[in-house]
PyMOL Python script that loads the backbone (N, CA, C, O; Angstrom):
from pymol import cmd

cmd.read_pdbstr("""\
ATOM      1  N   UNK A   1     123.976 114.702 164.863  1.00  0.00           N
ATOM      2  CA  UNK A   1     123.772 115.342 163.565  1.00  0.00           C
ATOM      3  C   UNK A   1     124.964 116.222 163.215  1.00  0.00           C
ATOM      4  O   UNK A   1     125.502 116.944 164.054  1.00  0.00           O
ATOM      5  N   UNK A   2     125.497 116.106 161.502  1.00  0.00           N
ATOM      6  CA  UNK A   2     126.088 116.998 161.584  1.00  0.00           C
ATOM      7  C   UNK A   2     125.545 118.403 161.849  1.00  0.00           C
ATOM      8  O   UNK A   2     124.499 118.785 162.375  1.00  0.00           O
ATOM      9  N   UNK A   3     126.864 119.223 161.177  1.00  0.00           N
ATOM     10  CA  UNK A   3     126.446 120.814 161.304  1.00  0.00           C
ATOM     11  C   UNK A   3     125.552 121.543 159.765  1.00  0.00           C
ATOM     12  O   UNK A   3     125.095 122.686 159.766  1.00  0.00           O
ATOM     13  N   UNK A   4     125.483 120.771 158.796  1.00  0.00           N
ATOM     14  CA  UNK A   4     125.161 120.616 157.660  1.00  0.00           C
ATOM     15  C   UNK A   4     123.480 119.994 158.101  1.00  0.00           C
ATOM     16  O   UNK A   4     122.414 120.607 158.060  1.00  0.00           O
ATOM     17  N   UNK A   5     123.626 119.244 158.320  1.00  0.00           N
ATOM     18  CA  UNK A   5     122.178 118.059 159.017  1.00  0.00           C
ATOM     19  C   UNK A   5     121.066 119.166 159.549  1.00  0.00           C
ATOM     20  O   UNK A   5     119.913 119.360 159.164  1.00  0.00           O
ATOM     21  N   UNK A   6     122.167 120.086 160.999  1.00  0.00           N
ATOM     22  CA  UNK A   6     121.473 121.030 161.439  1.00  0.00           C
ATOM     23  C   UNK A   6     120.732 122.233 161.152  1.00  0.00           C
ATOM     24  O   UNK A   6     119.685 122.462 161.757  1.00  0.00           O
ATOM     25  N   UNK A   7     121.149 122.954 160.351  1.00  0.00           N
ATOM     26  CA  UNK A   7     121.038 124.273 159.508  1.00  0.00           C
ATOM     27  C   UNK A   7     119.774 123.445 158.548  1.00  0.00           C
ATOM     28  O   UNK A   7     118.574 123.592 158.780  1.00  0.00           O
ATOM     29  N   UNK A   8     120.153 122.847 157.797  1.00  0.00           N
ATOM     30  CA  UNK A   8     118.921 121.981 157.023  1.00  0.00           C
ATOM     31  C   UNK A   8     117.717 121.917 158.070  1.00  0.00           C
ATOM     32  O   UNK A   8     116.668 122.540 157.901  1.00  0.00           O
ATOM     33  N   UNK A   9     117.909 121.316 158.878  1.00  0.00           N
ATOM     34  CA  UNK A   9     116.371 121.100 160.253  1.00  0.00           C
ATOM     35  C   UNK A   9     115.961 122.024 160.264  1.00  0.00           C
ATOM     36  O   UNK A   9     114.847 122.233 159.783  1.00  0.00           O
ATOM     37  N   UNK A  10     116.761 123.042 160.867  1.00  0.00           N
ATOM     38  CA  UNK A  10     116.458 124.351 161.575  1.00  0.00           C
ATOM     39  C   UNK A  10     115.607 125.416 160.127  1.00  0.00           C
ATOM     40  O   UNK A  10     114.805 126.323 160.348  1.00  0.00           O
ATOM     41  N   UNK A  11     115.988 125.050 158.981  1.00  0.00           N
ATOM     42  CA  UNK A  11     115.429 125.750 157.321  1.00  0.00           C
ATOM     43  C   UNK A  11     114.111 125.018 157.590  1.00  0.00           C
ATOM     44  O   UNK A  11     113.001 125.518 157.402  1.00  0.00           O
ATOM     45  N   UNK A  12     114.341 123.804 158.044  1.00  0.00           N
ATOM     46  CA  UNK A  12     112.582 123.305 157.485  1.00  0.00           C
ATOM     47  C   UNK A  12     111.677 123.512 158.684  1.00  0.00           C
ATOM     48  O   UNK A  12     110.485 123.334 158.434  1.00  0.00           O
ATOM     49  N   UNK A  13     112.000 123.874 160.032  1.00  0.00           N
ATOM     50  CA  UNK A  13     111.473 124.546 160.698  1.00  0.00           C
ATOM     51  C   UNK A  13     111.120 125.765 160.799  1.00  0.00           C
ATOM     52  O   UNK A  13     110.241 126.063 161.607  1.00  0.00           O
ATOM     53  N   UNK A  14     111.802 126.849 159.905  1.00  0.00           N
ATOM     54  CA  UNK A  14     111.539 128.496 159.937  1.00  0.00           C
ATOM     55  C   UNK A  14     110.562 128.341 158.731  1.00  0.00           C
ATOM     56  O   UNK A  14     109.557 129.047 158.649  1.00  0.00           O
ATOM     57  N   UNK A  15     110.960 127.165 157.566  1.00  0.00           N
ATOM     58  CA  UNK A  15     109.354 126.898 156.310  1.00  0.00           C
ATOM     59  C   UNK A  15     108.248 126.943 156.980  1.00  0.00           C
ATOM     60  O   UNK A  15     107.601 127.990 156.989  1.00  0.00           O
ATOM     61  N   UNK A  16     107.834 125.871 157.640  1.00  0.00           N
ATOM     62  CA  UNK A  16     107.056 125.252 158.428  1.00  0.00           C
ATOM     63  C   UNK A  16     106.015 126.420 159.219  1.00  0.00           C
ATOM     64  O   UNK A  16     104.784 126.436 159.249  1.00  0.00           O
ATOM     65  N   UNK A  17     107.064 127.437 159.876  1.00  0.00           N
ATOM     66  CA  UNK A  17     106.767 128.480 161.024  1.00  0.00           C
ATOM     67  C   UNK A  17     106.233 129.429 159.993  1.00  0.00           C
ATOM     68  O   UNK A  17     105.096 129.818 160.261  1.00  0.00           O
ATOM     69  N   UNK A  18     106.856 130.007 158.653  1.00  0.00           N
ATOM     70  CA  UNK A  18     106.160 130.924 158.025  1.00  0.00           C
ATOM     71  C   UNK A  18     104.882 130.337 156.887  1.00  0.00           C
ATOM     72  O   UNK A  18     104.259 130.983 156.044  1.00  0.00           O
ATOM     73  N   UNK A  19     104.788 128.756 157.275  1.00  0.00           N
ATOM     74  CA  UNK A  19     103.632 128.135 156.518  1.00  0.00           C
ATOM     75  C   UNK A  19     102.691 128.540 157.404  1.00  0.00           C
ATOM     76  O   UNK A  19     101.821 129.255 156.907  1.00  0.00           O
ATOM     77  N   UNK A  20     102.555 128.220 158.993  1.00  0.00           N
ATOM     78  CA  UNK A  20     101.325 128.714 159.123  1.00  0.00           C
ATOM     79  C   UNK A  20     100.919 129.899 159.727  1.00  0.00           C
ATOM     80  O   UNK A  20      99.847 130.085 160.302  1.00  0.00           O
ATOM     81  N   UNK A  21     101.743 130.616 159.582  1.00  0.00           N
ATOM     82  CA  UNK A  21     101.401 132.355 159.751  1.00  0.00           C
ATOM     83  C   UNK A  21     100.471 132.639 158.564  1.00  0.00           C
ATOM     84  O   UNK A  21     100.384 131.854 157.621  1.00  0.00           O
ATOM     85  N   UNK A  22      99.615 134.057 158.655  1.00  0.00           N
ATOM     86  CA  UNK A  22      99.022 134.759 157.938  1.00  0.00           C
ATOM     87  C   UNK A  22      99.375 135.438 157.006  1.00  0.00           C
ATOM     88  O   UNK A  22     100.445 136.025 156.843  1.00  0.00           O
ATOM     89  N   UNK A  23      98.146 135.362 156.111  1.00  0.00           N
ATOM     90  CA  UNK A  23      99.011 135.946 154.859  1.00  0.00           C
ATOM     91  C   UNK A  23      98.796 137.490 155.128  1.00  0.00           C
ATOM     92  O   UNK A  23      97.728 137.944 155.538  1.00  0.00           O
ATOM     93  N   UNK A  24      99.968 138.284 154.844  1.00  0.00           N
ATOM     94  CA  UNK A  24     100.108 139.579 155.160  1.00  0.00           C
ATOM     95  C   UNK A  24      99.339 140.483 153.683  1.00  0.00           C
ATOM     96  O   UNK A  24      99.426 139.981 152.563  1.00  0.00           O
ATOM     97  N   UNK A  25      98.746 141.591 153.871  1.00  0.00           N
ATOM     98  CA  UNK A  25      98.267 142.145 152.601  1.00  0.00           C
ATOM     99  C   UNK A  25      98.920 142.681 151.251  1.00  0.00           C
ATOM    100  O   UNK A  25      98.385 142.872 150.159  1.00  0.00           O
ATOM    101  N   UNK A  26     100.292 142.873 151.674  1.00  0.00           N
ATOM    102  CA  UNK A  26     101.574 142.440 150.465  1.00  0.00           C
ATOM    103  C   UNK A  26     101.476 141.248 149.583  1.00  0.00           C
ATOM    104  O   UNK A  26     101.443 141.111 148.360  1.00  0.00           O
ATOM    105  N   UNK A  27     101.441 140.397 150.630  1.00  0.00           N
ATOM    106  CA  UNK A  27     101.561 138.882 150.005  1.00  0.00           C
ATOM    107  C   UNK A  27     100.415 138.864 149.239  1.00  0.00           C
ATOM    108  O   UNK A  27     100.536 138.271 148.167  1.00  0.00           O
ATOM    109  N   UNK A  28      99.008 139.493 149.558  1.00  0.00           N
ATOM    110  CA  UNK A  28      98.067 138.622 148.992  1.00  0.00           C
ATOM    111  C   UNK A  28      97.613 139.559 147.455  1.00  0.00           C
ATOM    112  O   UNK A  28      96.935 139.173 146.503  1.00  0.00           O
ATOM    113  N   UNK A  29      98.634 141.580 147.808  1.00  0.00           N
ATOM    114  CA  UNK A  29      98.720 141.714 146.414  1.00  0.00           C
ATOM    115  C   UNK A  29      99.488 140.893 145.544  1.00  0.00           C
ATOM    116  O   UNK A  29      99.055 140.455 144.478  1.00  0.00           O
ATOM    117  N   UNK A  30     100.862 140.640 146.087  1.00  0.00           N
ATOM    118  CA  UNK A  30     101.715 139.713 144.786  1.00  0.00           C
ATOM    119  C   UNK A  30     100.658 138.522 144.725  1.00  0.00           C
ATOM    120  O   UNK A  30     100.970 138.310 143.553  1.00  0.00           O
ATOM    121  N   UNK A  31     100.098 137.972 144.862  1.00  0.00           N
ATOM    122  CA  UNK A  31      98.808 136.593 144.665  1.00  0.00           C
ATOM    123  C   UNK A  31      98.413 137.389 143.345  1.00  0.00           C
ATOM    124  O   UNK A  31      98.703 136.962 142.227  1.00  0.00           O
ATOM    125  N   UNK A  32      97.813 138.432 143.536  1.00  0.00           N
ATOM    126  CA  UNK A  32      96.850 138.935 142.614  1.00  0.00           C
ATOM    127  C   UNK A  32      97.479 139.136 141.420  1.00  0.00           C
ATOM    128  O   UNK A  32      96.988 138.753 140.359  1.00  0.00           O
ATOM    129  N   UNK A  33      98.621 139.758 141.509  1.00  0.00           N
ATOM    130  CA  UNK A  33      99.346 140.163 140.510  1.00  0.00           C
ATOM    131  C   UNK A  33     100.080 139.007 139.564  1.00  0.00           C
ATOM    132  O   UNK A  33     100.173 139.179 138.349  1.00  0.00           O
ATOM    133  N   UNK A  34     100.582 137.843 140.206  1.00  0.00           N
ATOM    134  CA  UNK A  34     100.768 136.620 139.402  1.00  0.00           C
ATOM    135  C   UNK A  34      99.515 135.713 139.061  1.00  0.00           C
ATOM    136  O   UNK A  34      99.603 134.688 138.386  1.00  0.00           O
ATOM    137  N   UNK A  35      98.515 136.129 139.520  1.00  0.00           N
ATOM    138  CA  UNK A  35      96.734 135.693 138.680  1.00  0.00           C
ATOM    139  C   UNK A  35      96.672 136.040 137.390  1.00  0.00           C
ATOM    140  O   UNK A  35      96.570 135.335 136.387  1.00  0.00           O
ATOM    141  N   UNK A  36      96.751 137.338 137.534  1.00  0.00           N
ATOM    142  CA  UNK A  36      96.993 138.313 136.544  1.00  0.00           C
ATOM    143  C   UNK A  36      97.588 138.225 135.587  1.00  0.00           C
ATOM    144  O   UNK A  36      97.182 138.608 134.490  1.00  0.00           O
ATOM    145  N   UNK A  37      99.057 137.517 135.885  1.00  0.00           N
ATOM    146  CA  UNK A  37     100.131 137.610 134.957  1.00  0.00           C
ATOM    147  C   UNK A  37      99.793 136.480 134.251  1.00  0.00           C
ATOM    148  O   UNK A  37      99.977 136.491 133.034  1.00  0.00           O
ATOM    149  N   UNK A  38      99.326 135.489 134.793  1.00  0.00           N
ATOM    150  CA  UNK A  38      99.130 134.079 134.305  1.00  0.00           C
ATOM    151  C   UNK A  38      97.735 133.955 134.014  1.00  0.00           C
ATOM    152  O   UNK A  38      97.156 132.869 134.024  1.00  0.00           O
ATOM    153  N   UNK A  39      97.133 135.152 133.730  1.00  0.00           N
ATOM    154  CA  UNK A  39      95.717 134.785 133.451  1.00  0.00           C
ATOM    155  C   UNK A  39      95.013 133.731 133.586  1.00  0.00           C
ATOM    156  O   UNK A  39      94.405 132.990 132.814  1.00  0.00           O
ATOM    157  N   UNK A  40      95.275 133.802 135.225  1.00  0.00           N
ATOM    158  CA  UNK A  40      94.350 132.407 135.803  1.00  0.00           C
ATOM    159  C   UNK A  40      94.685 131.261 135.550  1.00  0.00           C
ATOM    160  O   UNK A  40      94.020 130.375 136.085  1.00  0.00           O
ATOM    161  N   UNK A  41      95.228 131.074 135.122  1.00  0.00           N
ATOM    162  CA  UNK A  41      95.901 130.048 134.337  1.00  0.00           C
ATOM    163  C   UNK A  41      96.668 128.799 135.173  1.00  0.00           C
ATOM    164  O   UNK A  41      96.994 127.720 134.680  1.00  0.00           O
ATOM    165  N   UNK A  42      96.913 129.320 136.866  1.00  0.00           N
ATOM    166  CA  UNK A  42      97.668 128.681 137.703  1.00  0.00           C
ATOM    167  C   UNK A  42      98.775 127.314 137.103  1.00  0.00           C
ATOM    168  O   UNK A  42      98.633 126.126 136.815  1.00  0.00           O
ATOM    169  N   UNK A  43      99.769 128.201 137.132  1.00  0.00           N
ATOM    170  CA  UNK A  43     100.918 127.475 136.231  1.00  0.00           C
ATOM    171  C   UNK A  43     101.260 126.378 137.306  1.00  0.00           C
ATOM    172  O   UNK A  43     101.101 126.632 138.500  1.00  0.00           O
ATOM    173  N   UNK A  44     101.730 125.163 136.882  1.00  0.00           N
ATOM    174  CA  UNK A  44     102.510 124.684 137.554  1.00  0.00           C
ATOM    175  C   UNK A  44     103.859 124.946 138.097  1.00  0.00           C
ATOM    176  O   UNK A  44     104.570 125.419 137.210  1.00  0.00           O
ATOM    177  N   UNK A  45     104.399 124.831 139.085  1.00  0.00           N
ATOM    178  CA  UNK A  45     105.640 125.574 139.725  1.00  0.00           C
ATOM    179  C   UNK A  45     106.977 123.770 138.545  1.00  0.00           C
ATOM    180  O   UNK A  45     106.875 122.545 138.484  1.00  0.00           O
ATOM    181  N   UNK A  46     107.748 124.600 138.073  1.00  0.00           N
ATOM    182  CA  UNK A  46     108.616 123.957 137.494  1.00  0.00           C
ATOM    183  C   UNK A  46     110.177 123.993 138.278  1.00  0.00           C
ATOM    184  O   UNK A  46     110.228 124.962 139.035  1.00  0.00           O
ATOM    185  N   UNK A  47     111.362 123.235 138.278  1.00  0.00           N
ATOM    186  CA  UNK A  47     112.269 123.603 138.688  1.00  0.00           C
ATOM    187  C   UNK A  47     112.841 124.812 137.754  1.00  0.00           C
ATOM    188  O   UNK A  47     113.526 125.441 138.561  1.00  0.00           O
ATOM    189  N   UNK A  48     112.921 125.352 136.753  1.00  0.00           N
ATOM    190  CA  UNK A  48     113.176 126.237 135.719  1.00  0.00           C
ATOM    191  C   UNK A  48     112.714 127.497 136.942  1.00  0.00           C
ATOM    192  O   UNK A  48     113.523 128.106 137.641  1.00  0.00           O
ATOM    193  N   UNK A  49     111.375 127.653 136.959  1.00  0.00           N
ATOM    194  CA  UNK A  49     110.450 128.436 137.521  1.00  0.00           C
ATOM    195  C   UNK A  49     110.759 129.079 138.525  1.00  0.00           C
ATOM    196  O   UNK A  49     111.082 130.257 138.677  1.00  0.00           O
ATOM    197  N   UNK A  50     110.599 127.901 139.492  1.00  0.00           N
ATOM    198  CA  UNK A  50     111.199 128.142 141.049  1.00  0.00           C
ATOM    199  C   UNK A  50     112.616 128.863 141.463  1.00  0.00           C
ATOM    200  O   UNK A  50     112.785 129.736 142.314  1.00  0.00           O
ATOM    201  N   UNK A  51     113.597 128.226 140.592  1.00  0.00           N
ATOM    202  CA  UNK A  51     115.091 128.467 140.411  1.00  0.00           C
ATOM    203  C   UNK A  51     114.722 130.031 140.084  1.00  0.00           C
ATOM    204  O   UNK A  51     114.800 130.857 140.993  1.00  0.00           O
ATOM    205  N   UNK A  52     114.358 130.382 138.890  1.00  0.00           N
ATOM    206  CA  UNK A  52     114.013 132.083 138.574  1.00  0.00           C
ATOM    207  C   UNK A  52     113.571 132.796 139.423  1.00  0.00           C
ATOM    208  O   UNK A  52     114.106 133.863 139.724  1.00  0.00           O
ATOM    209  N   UNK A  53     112.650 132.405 139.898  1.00  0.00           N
ATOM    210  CA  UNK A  53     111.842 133.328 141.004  1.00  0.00           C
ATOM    211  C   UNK A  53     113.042 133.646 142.265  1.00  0.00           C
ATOM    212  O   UNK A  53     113.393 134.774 142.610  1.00  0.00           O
ATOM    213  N   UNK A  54     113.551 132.351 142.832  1.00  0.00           N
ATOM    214  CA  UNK A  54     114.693 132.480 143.691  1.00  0.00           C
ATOM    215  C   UNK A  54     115.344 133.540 143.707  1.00  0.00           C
ATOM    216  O   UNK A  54     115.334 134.296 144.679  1.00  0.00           O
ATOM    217  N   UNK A  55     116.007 133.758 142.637  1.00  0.00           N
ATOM    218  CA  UNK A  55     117.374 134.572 141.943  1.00  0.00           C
ATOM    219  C   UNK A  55     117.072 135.764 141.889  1.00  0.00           C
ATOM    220  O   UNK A  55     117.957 136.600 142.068  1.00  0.00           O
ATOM    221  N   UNK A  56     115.423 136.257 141.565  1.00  0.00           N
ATOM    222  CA  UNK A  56     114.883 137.573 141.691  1.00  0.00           C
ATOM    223  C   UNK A  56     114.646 137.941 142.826  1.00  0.00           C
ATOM    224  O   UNK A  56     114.464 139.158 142.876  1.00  0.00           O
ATOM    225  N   UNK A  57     114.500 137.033 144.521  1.00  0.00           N
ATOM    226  CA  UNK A  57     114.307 137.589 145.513  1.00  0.00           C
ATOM    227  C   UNK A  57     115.501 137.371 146.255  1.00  0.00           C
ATOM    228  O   UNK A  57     115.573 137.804 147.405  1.00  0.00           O
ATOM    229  N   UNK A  58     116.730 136.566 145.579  1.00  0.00           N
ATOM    230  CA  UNK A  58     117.983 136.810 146.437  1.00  0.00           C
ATOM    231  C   UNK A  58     118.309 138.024 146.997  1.00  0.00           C
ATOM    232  O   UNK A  58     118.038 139.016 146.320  1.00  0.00           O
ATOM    233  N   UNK A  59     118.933 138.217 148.296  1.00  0.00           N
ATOM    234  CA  UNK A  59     119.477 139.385 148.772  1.00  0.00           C
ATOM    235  C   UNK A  59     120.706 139.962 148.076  1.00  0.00           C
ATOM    236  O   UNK A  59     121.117 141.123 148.090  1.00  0.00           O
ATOM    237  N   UNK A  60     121.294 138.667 147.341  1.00  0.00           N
ATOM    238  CA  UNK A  60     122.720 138.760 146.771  1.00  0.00           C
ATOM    239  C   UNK A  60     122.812 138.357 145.465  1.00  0.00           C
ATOM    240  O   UNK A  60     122.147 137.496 144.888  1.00  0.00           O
ATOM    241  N   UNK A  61     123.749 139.097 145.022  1.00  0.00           N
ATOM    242  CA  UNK A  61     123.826 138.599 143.289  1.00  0.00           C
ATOM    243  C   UNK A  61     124.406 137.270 143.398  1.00  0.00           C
ATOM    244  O   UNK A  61     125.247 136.899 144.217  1.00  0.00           O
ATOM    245  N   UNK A  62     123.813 136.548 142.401  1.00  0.00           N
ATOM    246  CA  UNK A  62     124.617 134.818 142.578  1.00  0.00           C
ATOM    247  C   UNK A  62     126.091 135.125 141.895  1.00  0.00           C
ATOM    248  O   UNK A  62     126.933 134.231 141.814  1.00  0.00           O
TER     249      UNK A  62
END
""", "prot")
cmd.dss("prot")
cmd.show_as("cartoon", "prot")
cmd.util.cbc("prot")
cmd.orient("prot")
């Protein structure tokens, strides 16, 4: 594998690892709070969407 190949594996293994951990009581206020925002409404996740949300929890300015 490359070194590109690797880092990719190793991302969908740390997904994977924080998929089946517990949801912490932070997490399950932000739940509440995008219920809220979306008045139940459970939006579909869009690439538009996803991409935004990203950019707001980057560590770094893009």
């Amino acid at each position: 594998m490359s070194g590109e190949q690797d880092q990719s594996a190793e991302s969908w293994r740390r997904i994977a690892d924080n998929r089946d951990r517990e949801i912490t009581p932070n997490e399950r206020f932000w739940l509440e709070v995008i219920r809220l925002a979306s008045w139940d409404s459970d939006p579909a996740p869009t690439l538009e969407k996803v991409q935004k949300l990203r950019r707001i929890f980057q560590s770094t300015p893009p």
